[in-house]
N, C-alpha and C positions, 0 to 999 in steps of 0.2 A: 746683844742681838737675839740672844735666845729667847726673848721675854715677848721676839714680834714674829716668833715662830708657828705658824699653827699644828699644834698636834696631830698626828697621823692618824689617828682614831677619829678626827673629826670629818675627815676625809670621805670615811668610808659611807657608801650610799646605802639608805635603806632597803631591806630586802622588802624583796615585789612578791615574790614565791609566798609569805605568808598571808598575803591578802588576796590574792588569788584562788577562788571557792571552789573551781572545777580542774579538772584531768586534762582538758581538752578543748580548744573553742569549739567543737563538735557539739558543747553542753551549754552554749552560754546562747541565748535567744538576740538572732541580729537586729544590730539599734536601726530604727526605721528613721533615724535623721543625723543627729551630728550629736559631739560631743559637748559641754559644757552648753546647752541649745534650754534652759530652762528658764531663764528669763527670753529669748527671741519667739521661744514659743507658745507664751505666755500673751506677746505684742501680736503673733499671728495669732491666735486666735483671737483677740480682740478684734482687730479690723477684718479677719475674715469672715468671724459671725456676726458683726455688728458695724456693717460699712456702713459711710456718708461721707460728702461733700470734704475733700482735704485728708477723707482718712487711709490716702495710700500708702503704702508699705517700703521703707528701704532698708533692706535686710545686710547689716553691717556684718559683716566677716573677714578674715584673710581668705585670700586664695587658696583652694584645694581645701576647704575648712568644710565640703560638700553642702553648700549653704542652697543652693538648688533643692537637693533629696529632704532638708529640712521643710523649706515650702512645702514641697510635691508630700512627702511624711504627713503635712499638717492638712493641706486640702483631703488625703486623703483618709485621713483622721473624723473632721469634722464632717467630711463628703456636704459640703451646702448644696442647696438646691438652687438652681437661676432664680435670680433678682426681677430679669425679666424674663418673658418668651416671646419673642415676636420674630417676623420676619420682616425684610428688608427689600424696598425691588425697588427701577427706578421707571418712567413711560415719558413717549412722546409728550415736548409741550410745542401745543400747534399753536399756542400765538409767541415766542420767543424759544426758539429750537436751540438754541444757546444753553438755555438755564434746565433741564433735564428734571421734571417733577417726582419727587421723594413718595412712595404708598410704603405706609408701617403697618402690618397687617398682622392676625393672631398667630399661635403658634405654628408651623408646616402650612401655612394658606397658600405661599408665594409660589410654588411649582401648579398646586390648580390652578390658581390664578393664570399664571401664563397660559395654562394646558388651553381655559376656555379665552384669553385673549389670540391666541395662534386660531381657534376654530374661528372664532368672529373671523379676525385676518384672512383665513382661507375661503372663509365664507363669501366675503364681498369679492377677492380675485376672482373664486372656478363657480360658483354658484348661485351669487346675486343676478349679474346680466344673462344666466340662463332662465330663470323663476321672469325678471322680467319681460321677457323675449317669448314665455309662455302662453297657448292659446285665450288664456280669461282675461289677461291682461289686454292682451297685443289686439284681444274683440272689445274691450272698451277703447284703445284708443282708433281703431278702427271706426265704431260706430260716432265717434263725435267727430270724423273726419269726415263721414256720411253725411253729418248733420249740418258741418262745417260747412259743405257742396250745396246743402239743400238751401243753406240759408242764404248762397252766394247767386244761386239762381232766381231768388225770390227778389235780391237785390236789383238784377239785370232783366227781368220779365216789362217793366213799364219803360226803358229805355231801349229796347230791343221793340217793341212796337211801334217807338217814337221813330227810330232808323229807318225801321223798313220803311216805313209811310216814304220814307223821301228815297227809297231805293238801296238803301245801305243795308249792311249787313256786318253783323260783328264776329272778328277771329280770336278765337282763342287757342292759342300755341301750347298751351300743357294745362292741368289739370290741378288743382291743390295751390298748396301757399305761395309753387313758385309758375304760376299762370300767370301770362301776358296775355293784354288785351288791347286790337287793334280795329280801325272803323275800317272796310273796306265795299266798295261799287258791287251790286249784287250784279251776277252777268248769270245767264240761264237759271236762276236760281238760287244759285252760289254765291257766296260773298267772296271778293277777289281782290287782294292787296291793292293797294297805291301801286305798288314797284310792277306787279303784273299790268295795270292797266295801262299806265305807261309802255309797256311792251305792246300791248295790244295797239295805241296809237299809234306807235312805230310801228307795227306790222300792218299798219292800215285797216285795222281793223274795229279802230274805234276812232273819231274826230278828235281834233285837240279842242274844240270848244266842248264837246261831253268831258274833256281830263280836267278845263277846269271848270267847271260844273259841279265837277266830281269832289274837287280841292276845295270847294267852297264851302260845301255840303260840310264835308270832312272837316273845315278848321272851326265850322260853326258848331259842332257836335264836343269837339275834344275837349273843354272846358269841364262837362256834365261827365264824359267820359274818365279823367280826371280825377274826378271827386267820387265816381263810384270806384272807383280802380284800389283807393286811400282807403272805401271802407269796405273793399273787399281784403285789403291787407288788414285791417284792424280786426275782421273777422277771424281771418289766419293766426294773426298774431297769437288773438286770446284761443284760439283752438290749440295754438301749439303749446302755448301756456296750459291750458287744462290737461294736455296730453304730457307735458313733463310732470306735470302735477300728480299725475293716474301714478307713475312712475317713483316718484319723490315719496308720497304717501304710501304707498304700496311697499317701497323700500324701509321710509321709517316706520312702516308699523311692524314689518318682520325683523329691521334690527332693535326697534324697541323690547319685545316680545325676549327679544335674547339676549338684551342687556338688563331688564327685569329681574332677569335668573340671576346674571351674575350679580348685580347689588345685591338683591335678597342673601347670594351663596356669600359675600364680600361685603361687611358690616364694617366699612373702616374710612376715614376723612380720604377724601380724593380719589376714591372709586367712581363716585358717580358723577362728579364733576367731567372725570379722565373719559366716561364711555360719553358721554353729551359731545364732547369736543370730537369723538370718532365718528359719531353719525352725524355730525353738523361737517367734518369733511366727505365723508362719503357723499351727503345729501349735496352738496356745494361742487363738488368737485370729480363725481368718479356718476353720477348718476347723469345719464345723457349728454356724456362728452366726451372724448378723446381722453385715456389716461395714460395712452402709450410715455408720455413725458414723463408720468407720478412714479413716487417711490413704492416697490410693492407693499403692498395692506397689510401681507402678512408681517412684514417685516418693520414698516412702519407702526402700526399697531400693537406689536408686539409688548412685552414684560421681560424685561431685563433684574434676574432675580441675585439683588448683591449678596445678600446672608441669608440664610433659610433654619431655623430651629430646629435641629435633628429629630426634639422631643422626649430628648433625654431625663429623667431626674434629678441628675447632678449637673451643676453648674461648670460650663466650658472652662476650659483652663489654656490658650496658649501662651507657647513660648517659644517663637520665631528663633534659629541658631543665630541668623544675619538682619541686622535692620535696613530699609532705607526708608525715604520718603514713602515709597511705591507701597512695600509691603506692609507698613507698618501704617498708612494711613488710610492707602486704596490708591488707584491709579487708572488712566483714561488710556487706552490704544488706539492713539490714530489709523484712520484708513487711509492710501494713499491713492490720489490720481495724476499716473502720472503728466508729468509737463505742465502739473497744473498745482492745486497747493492739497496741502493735508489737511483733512475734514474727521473731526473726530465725533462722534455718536454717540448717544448713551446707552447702546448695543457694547460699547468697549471698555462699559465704567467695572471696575474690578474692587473687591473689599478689599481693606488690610486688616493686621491681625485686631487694631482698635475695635473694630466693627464685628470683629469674627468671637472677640469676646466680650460681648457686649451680655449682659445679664449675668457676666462670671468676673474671670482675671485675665491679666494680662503677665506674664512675666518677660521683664527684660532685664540686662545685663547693662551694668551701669557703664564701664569701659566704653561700648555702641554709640553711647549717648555724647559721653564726653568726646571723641573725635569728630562728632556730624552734633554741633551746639543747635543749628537750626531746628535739626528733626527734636532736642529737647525743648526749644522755645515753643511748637509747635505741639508738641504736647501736654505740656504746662497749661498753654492756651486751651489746647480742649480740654482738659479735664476741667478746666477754671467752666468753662462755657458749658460742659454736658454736651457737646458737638464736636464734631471733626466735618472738616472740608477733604472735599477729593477734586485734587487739583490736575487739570490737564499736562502732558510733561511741556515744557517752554522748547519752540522749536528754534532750531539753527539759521544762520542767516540766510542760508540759502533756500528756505521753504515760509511760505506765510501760513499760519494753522487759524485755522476758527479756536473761537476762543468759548471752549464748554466747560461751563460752571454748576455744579451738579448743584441742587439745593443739598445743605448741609444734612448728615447723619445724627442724630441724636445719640451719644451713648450712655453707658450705664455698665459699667466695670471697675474693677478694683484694682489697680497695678501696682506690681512688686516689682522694685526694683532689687537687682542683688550688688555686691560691690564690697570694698571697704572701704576705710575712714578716710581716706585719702580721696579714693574718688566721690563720694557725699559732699566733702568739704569742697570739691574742684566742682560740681555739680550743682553746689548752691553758692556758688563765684558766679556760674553761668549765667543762671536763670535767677533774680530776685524772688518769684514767687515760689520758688523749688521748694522750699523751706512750707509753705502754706499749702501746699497739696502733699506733700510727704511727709507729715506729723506725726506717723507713727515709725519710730525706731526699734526694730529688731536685732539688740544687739550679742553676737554670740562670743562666750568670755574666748580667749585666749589662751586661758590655764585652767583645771580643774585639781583638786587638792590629790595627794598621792596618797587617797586613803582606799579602803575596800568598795566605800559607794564610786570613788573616780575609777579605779583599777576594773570596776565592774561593766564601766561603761566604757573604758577602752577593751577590752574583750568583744563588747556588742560589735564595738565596730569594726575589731580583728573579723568577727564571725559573720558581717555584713558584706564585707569587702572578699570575705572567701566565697561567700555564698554567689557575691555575684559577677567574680572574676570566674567562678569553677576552677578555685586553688586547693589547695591538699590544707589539712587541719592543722595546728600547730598544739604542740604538747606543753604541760605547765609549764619544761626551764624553758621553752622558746617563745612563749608570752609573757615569763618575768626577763626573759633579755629582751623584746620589742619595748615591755614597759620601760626599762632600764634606758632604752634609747628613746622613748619619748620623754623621759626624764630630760634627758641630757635637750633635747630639742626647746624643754621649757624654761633652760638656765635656771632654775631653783631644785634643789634638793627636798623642800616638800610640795610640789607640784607636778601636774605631767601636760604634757601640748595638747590643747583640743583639738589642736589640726595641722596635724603632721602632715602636710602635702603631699611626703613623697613614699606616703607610706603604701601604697599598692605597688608601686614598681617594687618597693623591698620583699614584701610580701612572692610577686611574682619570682623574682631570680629566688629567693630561699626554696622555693615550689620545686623549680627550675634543678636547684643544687640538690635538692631530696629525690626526684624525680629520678635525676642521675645515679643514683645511690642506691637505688632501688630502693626507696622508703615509700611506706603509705603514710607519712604525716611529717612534720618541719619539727626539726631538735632543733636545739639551743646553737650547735655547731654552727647548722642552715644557715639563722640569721647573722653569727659574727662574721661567717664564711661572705657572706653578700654585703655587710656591712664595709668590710675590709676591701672587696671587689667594687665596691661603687666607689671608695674613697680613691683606689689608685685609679681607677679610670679618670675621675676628674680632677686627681691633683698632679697631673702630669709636672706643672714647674715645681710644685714641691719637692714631689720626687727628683727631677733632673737637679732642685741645689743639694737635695742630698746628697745624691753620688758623686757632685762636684765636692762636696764637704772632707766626704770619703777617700779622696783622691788626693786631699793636699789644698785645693783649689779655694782656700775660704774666702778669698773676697774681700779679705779686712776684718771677717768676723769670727771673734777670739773670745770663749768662757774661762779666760783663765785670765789671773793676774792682773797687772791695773795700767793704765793708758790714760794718758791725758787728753780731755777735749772729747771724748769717744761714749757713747751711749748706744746702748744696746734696747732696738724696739721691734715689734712685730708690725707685717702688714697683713689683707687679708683679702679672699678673694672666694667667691661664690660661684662654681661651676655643674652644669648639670643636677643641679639641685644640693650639692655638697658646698658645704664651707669648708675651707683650711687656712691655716695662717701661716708665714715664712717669716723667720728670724733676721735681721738686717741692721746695720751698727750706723752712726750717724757721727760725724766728727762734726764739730762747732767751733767758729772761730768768732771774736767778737771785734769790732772795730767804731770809734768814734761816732758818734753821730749827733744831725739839732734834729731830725727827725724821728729817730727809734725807730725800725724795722727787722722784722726776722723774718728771714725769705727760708723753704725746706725747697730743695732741687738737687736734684739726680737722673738717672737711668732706670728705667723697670728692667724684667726679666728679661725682654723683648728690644732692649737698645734705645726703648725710647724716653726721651727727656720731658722729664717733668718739673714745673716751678709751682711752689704753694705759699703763698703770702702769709704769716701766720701774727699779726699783729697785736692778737691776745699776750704773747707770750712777751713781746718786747714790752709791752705796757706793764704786766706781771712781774716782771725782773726788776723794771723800773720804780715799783711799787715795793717790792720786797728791799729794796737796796735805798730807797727814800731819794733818789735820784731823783734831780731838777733836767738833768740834760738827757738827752736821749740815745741810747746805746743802736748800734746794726751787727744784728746775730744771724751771721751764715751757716747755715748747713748743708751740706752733702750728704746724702742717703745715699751706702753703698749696699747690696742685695734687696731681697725683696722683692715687692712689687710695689707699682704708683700707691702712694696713701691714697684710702678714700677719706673723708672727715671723720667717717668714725675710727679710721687709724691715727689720725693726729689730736685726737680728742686721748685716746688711750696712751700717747705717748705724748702727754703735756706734762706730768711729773717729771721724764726723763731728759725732755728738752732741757725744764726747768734746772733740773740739778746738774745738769750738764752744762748749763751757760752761766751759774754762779761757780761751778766747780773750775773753770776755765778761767774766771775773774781772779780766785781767790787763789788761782796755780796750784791748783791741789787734782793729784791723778786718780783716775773713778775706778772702780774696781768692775772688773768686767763680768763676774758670775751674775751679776744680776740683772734682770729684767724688769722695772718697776715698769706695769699696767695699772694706770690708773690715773682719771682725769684730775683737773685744779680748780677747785669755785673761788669765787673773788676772796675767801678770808684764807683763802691758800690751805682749806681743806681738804684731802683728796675723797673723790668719789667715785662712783661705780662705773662700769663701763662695759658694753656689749663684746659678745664675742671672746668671754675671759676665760673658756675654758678650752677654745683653739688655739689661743694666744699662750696658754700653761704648756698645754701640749705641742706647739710646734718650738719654743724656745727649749723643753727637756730632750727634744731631741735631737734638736742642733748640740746642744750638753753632752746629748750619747754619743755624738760623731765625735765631739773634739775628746771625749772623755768623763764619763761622771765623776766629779774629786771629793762629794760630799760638801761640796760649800755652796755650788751651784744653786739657783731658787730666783721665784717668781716673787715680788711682794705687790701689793694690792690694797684696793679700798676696803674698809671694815665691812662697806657695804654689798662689795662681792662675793663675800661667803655663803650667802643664800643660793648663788646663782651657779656654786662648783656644785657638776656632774661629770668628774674625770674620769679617765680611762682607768684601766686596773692598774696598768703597769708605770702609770704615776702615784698613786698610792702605792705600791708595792716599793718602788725607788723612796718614797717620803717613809714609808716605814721602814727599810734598811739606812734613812739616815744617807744616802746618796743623792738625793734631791731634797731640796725645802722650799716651804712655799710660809711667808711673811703678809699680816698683817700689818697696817700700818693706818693713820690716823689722819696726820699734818705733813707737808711739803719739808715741815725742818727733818720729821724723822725720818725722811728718804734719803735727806741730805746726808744724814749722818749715818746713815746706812751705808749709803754707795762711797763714802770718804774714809770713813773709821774716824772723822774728826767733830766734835764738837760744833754745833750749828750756829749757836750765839741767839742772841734775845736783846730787840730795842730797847734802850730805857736813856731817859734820860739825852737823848738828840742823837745815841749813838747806841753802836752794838758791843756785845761783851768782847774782851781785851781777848785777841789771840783769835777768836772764830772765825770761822771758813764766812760767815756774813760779814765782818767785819774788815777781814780782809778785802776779800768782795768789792766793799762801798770802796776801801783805800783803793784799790786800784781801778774801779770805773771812774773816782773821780780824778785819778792822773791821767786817763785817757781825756776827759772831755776838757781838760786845762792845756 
């Protein structure tokens, strides 16, 4: 056994104190991005100074890795200049009021622009029909109403001498285009209706044979009558024709005159197209009619300004907290009326942030994306297209909406997504093209080496994270214990975590505990003091099986002495940002079978039952024992908590020599803990989590007692990954604790047995071995 001992000097961690160059993070210049950030920053600057088509950014990190400040670090590094400058507005389109016409305009154009579309607008409302209502005007059409009269009289001079010859006389009832003209019986002088002379007969005062005299006269005339009547309306007609005209002309040439300006001021596609279409309504429709029905000028005519160029230097940078459709693409505000339906305008088109970073970046948050798959199909879509659509919201059953389709946005931005490998890989599941617009990878390490350049850059960012919490300094031994614990966070003993997540809350309570203290700066004390304070906050069931341990109460779980069928494994559990591990024994029974199954089921801390299938292992056993028939290995897990897979991945050794140990009726010796997984040549290998797994079984050991025999053994390959606490080394160097290397599945065997493992040869295993026995007795079960 001694020979799979690791030596206690092995144990001990590198000191941090001697690569550490300053007193103080007070001395050390804060990192303006993240740690291990020299290849990701290397890919932003590529695609930040040298964007095109497909060259967006998804910036690969863990969480809390500050993979944001890295971005925002880099833009602000490079500070580019916008791509483009333009502005953005949307106008009335007067032949399909649906589709809302796009003006892309120079840089700040888009607010004068409106300023001189609101003046036109106000113009035709308060002061077009006053300028036409004006005396120069109102005396030309005056004088061709004059002229209108003279020419109507000139008409009626040879038929008006014709009448009278025969005693007639002609009435006219009004004056102008809406004059009636009738033949009537001249009496003293006077020309005297049909309807009066007839009165006159009846009052005896004219004969009925003069009435019809009169009637004859009269129906022999109304023919000629008639036909000058026709062109005296034709006269009218075209008088009133030249008099809307006086009008029409007079209108277009003062809003010509003012739309001049503004094309001249507005040098861009669909300015001058958009003002022809406003004087072509004005002229059509608001000049010489009733507008009471129109929508106002000002407002119809108006300039709805979506993005406007500040005019900045540096190229816009947003990054939205929240996405939706709305904000992220642009969005339409219906108007309502009630009892009637919703009508929406392009008065209520709104940008999203696509639009708002248009000549810059965009940053989003890849999470956003992955739960609303649409808003990513949709933006795959524009960035593929250099467009985006702004889409009216879809209304409810209960209202019918006009349906307004803005002509699409052009863009021109560079988008950074951030995330990790996880969500990239679910991201580019989604969308097929993800992968062709996102080419460039920014990927930030996950460890940097534990030397004076890495130790240097976890100081920057000790000294970043102070600077911008407003926390108290920390002294060299309280930045070799934070390094000390970012060690531990990288599971290797020569590396340290780029992104210790929860490294500002630590920071804070160490503040917190100095503060109390009345300290102006964080000792080494600070941080073990909050280290130890966050661990019992969040391992409440740990702590509760301890004092259950304490009490008597162990649950079945015993470091002493040896048990048949019983194996001894940890589970593990992540709270509040703390991981911890709890010690738990697992009894094994094996029973017949044509299928092979091994089921793990139990109870967690919480009462609740749990069943895990674990069919690696029965295949394993059956492979190790050269078995044709198939074994069923029950387990019960008594303590602990539910396995997650990476618990039953770490306790695949222990199952393993636990269900051959049970075959070959040989009792396991309970000091040990074997962590560490199985590959198919029944190699053992590494596994997560081995140094809460070390530390939570030494101290279940401290409850029942340290005997000196007690110990962890493990993959060859987890020796890199120990960063233990002190006072497991300190127990491994009094010889009270040991922690074992080991290679092969036989040497655990014979480890946890004290017996001889055996070796195939030959159709069979060596005479006397725990495998041999093993085989003898799985195959009188299956007979």
């Amino acid at each position: 056994m001694a020979r799979f001992v690791i030596p206690p000097e092995k144990l001990k961690r590198r000191a941090a104190s001697d690569k550490i160059d300053i007193d103080s993070t007070a001395d050390a210049t804060p990192l303006a991005g993240t740690v291990g950030q020299h290849t990701a920053r290397k890919a932003l600057r590529f695609a930040i100074d040298f964007p095109g088509i497909g060259q967006h950014v998804f910036v690969r990190g863990r969480p809390g890795s500050r993979r944001r400040r890295l971005v925002r670090s880099v833009i602000d590094e490079i500070s580019p200049e916008p791509r483009q400058a333009r502005d953005f507005c949307y106008v009335h389109n007067f032949v399909n009021p649906d589709r809302p016409k796009l003006i892309c305009l120079k840089s700040g154009q888009a607010r004068a622009f409106q300023q001189q579309m609101l003046r036109i607008g106000l113009f035709v409302k308060e002061r077009l029909p006053e300028i036409l209502d004006n005396d120069p005007i109102r005396g030309r059409r005056e004088s061709r109403e004059v002229a209108a009269e003279r020419e109507v009289r000139e008409l009626l001079k040879p038929f008006e001498k014709k009448i009278e010859a025969e005693g007639l006389g002609l009435i006219r009832s009004q004056s102008g285009p809406n004059a009636r003209l009738e033949l009537g019986i001249k009496v003293m002088g006077k020309p005297v209706s049909l309807e009066e002379f007839r009165s006159m007969v009846a009052r005896k005062q004219a004969s009925e044979e003069e009435r019809r005299s009169v009637n004859g006269k009269i129906e022999r005339f109304q023919p000629e009558l008639q036909k000058i009547a026709r062109q005296i309306r034709d006269v009218w007609q075209q008088t009133q024709r030249h008099i809307e005209q006086i009008n029409v002309s007079e209108a277009a040439r003062i809003l010509g005159e003012m739309s001049t300006e503004v094309t001249r001021q507005f040098r861009a596609p669909g300015v001058e197209s958009f003002l022809r279409d406003v004087i072509d309504d004005v002229l059509e429709k608001r000049v010489g009619h009733d507008t009471r029905h129109l929508a106002d000028p000002s407002v119809l005519y108006s300039v709805k300004v979506l993005k406007t160029d500040p005019g900045g230097k540096a190229a816009p940078v947003i990054s939205p907290d929240l996405i939706s459709a709305g904000n992220l693409f642009g969005s339409v505000d219906p108007a309502w009326r009630s009892g009637e339906r919703s009508v929406a305008s392009f008065r209520g088109i709104h940008a999203g942030a696509l639009i708002e970073a248009d000549g810059g970046f965009l940053v989003l948050d890849a999470e956003d994306l992955i739960h609303q798959p649409e808003l990513l199909r949709r933006l795959v879509r524009s960035l593929r297209s250099e467009a985006t659509e702004i889409l009216a919201p879809t209304p409810d059953w209960s209202h019918a909406a006009q349906s307004l389709k803005p002509e699409p946005v052009p863009i021109d931005c560079g988008v950074i997504v951030v995330g990790d490998r996880e969500a990239y890989q679910r991201l580019a599941e989604l969308d097929k093209d993800f992968n062709e617009q996102f080419r460039v990878l920014a990927d930030l390490l996950d460890t940097v080496p534990r030397d004076t350049d890495g130790i240097k850059e976890i100081c920057g960012l000790l000294a970043a994270v102070i600077e911008e919490q407003s926390l108290l300094h920390l002294d060299r031994a309280a930045i070799a214990a934070v390094v000390d614990y970012i060690g531990r966070s990288a599971g290797r003993t020569d590396a340290l975590a780029a992104h210790p997540g929860d490294l500002s809350a630590l920071l804070r309570e160490a503040t917190y505990i100095a503060s109390e203290a009345k300290r102006d700066q964080v000792i080494r004390d600070d941080i073990e003091q909050a280290l130890q304070n966050r661990r019992e906050r969040s391992s409440v069931a740990w702590h509760e099986l301890l004092g259950s341990l304490k009490q008597g109460n162990t649950a079945g779980l015993q470091t002493r002495g040896r048990k048949s069928g019983r194996v001894l494994v940890t589970t593990t559990r992540t709270d509040a940002g703390q991981t911890f591990a709890l010690a738990a024994s697992i009894d094994i029974g094996i029973t017949p079978s044509t299928t092979g199954q091994a089921i793990l089921s139990g109870e967690d801390s919480a009462g609740n039952a749990f069943q895990h299938p674990i069919p690696e292992l029965a295949r394993m056993v059956g492979e190790i024992l050269h078995l044709e028939t198939g074994l069923d290995i029950r387990m019960i897990q008594t303590g602990g908590m539910s396995p997650c897979p990476e618990d039953i991945d770490a306790a695949m050794a222990a199952m393993a020599c636990g269900a051959l140990a049970v075959l070959a009726k040989a009792p396991l010796r309970q000091e040990f803990l074997f962590a560490a997984a199985v590959d198919d040549r029944f190699q053992l290998t590494d596994i997560r989590r081995i140094n809460e797994r070390i530390e939570a079984f030494h101290d279940a050991c401290q409850v029942d007692g340290l005997s000196g025999q007690q110990g962890v053994a493990m993959s060859r390959q987890n020796i890199d990954r120990l960063a233990l606490d002190q006072r497991i080394i300190k127990a491994c160097t009094n010889d009270a604790f040991r922690l074992y290397v080991l290679d092969t599945l036989g040497q655990a065997l014979e480890l946890v047995t004290g017996q001889r493992a055996g070796s195939w040869k030959d159709g069979e295993f060596t005479a006397e071995s725990i495998l041999a026995r093993a085989r003898e007795n799985a195959l009188k079960l299956g007979s």
